[in-house]
Structure formats: C-alpha cells, structure tokens
C-alpha positions, -999 to 999 in steps of 0.1 A, spaced: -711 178 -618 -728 171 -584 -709 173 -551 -699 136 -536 -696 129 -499 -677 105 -491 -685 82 -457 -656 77 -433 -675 67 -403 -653 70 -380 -658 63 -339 -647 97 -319 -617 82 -297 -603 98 -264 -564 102 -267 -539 110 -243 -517 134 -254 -487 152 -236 -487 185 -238 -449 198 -249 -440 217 -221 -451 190 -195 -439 160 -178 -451 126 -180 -470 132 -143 -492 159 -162 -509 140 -189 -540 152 -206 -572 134 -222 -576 156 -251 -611 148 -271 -605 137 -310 -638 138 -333 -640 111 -357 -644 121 -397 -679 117 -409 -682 130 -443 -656 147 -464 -670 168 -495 -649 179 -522 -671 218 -529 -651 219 -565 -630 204 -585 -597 219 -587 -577 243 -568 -608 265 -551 -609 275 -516 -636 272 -495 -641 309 -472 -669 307 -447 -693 287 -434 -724 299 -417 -758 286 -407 -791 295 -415 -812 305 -384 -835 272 -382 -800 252 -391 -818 237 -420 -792 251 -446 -758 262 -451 -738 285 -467 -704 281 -479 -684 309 -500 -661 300 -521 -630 312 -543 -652 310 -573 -672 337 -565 -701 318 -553 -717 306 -528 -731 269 -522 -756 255 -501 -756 227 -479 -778 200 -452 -754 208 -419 -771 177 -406 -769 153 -442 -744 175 -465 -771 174 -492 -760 197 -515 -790 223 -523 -777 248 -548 -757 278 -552 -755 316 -561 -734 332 -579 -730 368 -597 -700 383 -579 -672 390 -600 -648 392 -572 -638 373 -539 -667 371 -514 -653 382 -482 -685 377 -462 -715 361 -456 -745 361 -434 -779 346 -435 -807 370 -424 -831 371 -393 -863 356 -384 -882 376 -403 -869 373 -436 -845 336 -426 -844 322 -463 -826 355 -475 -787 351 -475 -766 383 -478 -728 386 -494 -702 411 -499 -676 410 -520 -640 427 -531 -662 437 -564 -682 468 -545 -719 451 -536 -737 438 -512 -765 413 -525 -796 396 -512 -802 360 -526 -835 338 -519 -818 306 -514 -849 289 -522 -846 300 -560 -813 309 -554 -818 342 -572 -806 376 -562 -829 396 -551 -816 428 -539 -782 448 -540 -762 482 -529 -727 497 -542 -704 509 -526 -691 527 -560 -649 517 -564 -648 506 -526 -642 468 -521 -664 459 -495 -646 439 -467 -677 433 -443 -712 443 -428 -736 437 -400 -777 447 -396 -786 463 -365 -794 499 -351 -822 506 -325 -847 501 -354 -828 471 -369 -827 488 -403 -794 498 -404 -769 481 -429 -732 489 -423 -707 478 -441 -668 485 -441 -659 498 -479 -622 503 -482 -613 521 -450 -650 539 -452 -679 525 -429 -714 531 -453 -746 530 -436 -776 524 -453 -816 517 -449 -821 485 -467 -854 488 -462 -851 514 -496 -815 510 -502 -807 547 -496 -771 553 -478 -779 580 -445 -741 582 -435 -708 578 -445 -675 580 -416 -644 587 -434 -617 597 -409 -623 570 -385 -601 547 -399 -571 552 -431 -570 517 -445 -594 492 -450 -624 484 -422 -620 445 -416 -645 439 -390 -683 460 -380 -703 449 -358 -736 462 -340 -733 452 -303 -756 420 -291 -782 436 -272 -769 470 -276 -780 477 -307 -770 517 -308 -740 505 -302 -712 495 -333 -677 484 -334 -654 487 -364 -623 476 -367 -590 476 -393 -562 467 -410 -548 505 -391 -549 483 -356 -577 505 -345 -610 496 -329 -636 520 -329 -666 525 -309 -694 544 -320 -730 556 -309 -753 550 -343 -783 567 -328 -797 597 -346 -776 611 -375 -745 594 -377 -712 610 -380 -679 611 -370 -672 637 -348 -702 633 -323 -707 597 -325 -672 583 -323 -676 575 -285 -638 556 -280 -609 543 -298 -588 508 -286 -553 509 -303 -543 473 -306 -511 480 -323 -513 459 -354 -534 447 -385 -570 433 -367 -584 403 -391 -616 395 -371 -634 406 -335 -661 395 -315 -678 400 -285 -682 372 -252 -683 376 -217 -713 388 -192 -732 411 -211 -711 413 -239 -690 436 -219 -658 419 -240 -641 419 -272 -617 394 -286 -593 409 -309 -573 382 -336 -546 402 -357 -531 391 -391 -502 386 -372 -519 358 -348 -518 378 -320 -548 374 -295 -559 400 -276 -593 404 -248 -603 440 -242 -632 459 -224 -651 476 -253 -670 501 -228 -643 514 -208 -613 505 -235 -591 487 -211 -568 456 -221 -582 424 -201 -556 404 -215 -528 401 -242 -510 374 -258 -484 380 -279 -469 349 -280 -501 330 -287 -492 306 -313 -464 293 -294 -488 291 -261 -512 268 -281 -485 249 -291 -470 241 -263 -502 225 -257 -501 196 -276 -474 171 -292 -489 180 -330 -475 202 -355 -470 241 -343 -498 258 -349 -497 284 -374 -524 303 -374 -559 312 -354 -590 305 -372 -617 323 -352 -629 324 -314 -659 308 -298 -679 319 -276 -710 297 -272 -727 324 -245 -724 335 -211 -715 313 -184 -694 293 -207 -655 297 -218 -638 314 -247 -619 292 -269 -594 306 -299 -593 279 -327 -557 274 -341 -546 253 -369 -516 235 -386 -507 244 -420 -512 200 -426 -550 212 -413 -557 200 -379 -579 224 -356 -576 220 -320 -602 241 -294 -576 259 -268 -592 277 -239 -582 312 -232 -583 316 -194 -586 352 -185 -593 353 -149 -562 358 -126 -533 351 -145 -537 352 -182 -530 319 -201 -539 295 -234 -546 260 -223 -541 227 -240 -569 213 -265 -599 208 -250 -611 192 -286 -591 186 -317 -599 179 -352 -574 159 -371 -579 136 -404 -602 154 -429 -582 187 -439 -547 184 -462 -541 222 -462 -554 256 -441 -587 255 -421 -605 289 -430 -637 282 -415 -655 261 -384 -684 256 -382 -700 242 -345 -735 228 -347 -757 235 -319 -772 205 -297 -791 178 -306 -826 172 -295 -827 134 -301 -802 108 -312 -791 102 -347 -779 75 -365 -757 52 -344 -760 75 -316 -735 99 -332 -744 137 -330 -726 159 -355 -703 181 -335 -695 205 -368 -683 215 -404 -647 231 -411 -640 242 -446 -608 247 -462 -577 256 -487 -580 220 -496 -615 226 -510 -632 202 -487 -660 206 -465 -654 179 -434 -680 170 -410 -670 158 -375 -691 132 -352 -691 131 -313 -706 105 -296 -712 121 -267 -752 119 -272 -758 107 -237 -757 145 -223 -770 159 -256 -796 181 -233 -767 205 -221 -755 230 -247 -729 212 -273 -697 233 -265 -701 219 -224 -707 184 -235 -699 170 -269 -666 194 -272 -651 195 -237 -636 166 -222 -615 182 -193 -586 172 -182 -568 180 -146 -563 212 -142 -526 224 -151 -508 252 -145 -485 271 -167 -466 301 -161 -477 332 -174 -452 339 -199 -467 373 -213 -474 412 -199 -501 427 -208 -502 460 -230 
C-alpha cells in the first residue's frame, strides 16, 4: 500500500516559555514550528533510522527497521520508491557526490556496503566485509577514492573505484568502530571513533597502516555514538556518547574545549517540557554560525539547544522546538537548507524528523521574509535576551 500524508497545516506560533531554573523576570521567546505533513513510512511497529538528503535536495532517503530504504520529495513528501536487499539493520546511509548524485550508498549489520541507483532503485554495486557487521563509512582520501568503513572494531579501506580493499587497521580500536570520518577539507585526514571511548586520528596518505599513520588518540572515557566536526576550519569535534554525554574537543592538538557531563539535565533546565532524555545529533550549519545539540523527550519533542563554548562553557534554552508530530523517540532530523522563493502560503519547510513511531513529520516556518540568509540564522533562531547560567560542570 502507498504511503499517505496527512495535512495538518498548522501556523508556526512564538511561545513564551520559562525556562525551569529561571524566574519570572527571565522569560524566553522560544520558536515552535507548526506540523505540516505527518507520514506514516509503514504499517506496524517499524522504526524509521536516518534521514539524509540527496545533493540537489530533490530526493530523500529514509532507512528503516525493515531493512530498506525509502525515498521521498523533502519539499512535497511524494513518495518515490524504495530499495531493499539487506538482510540486516541498516546502520547508515549516504547519498553520493556530484559526480555520481543519483547513487545512494548503505551499510548494514549484515556485512555490505551497497550502491543503489535510486532512479531504478536497483543495486548496483557492493563490498563485504566477510562476518564483520559494518557500523559506518565515509568517501574521501586525497584522491577521493577511498571508501572506509568501520567493520566490528576493524576500519576496511577500500578503492571503490574496483572494489579492491588496500588496508585493514586492527589494533586501533577493541570493540566496534561507530563513527569514520574523512576530515572536510582535509581529506588525508580521518577520524574513527568507538564504542572503546576512543577517538582516533589518522594520516590516510600513502599505505595505510597502523603504526605510522595513527597520528593521535582523544580518550573520551565512554561509549562514543556519533561525531562531527564544526568550528573555523573544522579545527573541532563534537563528541555524543551512548550515555548522553556531550563533549567539544580540538581534533589537531587533542585538547578538551569543553565537557558536559550533565548535559541532559542542562537542556532541561531549559525549558518547562518533559526532561529530555536523549541527544539526537548536533548541528552545525558552517562557520560563523553556532553549534546546536538536538535533545528529545521520550513523548518525541525536539528542541535546538545552543552549546556556548566561548568563556564559560554552557547549554542554553531552545532556540527552536518541535512539538506535535512524534508519539515516541526522534532518531533522525533532518534541516532543509534555505528557500529561494516563497512557497505556498508563504510557509518555507524548516525540516523532516523521523522516528520510533514510524512517522516521517515535516515542520513549516514562516519566517520567509528573510529566506535570503542561511535557514539555521533565520527560520530556526528566534533569540531571546541573553541569560546567564552558572557553569555547573569542569572540564576533563
């Protein structure tokens, strides 16, 4: 049966909320996005992973716990089609670059990597990684041929231009490899990180191995479930753990920028809503602008909370918050990019979150009047005065 939307036009409405730990005098305007569209991706108990965009935004991809993954309109929700031939949970997915954008790539707990043409939505290419479950992968290298991928608590490395492996790093990490990542603008340069706390830094150029090219190691402490980089340069990595810990480091020189420990019960401060419960992701929309961690309530509102990392180290209240469309766990957002002309009513689409609940929600924001400035500075942010909290946390 064909995926429904259902229309809930709703008007995006400015609320003042009070912040938990603050008195009346220190109100906040906190920016709520109105429900557009909510689509049910199954029927039945099925998860929705990840959501990611296709380079042009004319298509995206959403992973499912079926074992496939569906495509999608961001700007209608016009369902397109779907892949599906991995016999295991997908835990990643990414579409490729310009020069190949209508190829989607996916990794799974069941070994492979695959290529699928999502405009026949056939599979088109794949590698093994033998018994390994494969957790996640990135493209990159100074040649851009490189194909990495973290396989149990291996890191592969192949050529997928011929789908031969060139190197295999086995003592780097002793359980499994959560996060790789070739470095924006850096592209010798590649992160890995895992479920053993550690971070590692390595130099992929020539043959790659892991006693010369292992340049540094970060110990966070803990279990890392996702990194990424922000700040000038890229200089910065964001660390979330599977214990909803948040953590800023400086990748080149390894030192701790900030730590919060507590950061959970700093973003809830932050608003009168349920606690949250857990971090979604981070966002970074580029340099110049701020670092927001997403948190969530396990009911399935999102709220934007600035991490402020300058001076003394703190989580702000909700500069956007995303309440009506989920019933259970966000696992993925989605922010679209801005506008270039109004839609409909004047409404821009500020984004997609996907969840436990099986629903795919798109958010408005009518905030079109400023739609020339990047998305995250005007349709997001609404700030608020300026509040000061004490910093409640040491750094590592």
């Amino acid at each position: 049966m064909e995926e429904e939307g259902t229309e809930m036009e709703m008007e995006a409405e400015e609320s003042q909320s009070q912040p938990k730990s603050q008195s009346c005098d220190n109100v906040n305007s906190i920016k709520r996005f109105g429900l557009k569209n909510s689509i049910q991706t199954n029927f039945g108990e099925d998860y929705v992973f990840e959501i990611v965009p296709k380079n042009d935004w004319s298509l995206m991809a959403v992973s499912l716990s079926t074992n496939a993954v569906k495509l999608y309109s961001p700007a209608t929700g016009q369902y397109s089609g779907e892949c599906k031939g991995h016999s295991s949970t997908i835990n990643q997915i990414s579409f490729s670059g310009p020069s190949t954008p209508h190829v989607l790539h996916s990794c799974s707990s069941d070994g492979t990597i695959r290529a699928w043409d999502t405009r026949s939505f056939h599979e088109v290419w794949s590698v093994t990684a033998g018994s390994q479950e494969i957790f996640c992968f990135s493209f990159g290298g100074s040649t851009d041929y490189l194909l990495a991928a973290g396989c149990g608590s291996q890191i592969q490395f192949w050529d997928w231009r011929n789908k031969k492996q060139v190197a295999c790093l086995e003592e780097s990490h002793v359980e499994d490899v959560t996060q790789v990542h070739f470095v924006p603008n850096d592209q010798n340069k590649f992160v890995s990180a895992s479920v053993d706390g550690l971070i590692c830094i390595f130099d992929t150029g020539g043959d790659i191995n892991d006693d010369d090219h292992l340049e540094s190691v970060i110990n966070v402490g803990t279990s890392i479930g996702k990194v990424g980089f922000f700040g000038e340069t890229n200089k910065h990595l964001w660390c979330l753990t599977h214990i909803e810990t948040l953590s800023l480091w400086d990748w080149k020189d390894g030192q701790n920028v900030a730590s919060f420990e507590n950061a959970r019960s700093l973003a809830s401060d932050g608003w009168t809503l349920d606690d949250v419960d857990y971090f979604v992701d981070c966002h970074y929309p580029g340099e110049g602008e701020n670092l927001w961690v997403i948190g969530g309530t396990g009911a399935g509102t999102v709220g934007y909370f600035p991490v402020n990392y300058g001076g003394a180290a703190t989580i702000g209240p909700p500069e956007a918050v995303l309440v009506g469309g989920h019933t259970a766990v966000v696992r993925s957002v989605l922010p679209m990019p801005s506008v270039q002309g109004k839609s409909a009513q004047s409404h821009e689409i500020f984004g997609w979150t996907g969840g436990e609940d099986g629903r795919l929600c798109c958010w408005l924001s009518d905030d079109s009047s400023e739609i020339n400035r990047s998305w995250i500075s005007n349709a997001m942010v609404m700030r608020s005065p300026k509040t000061h909290k004490k910093n409640r946390r040491n750094p590592y």
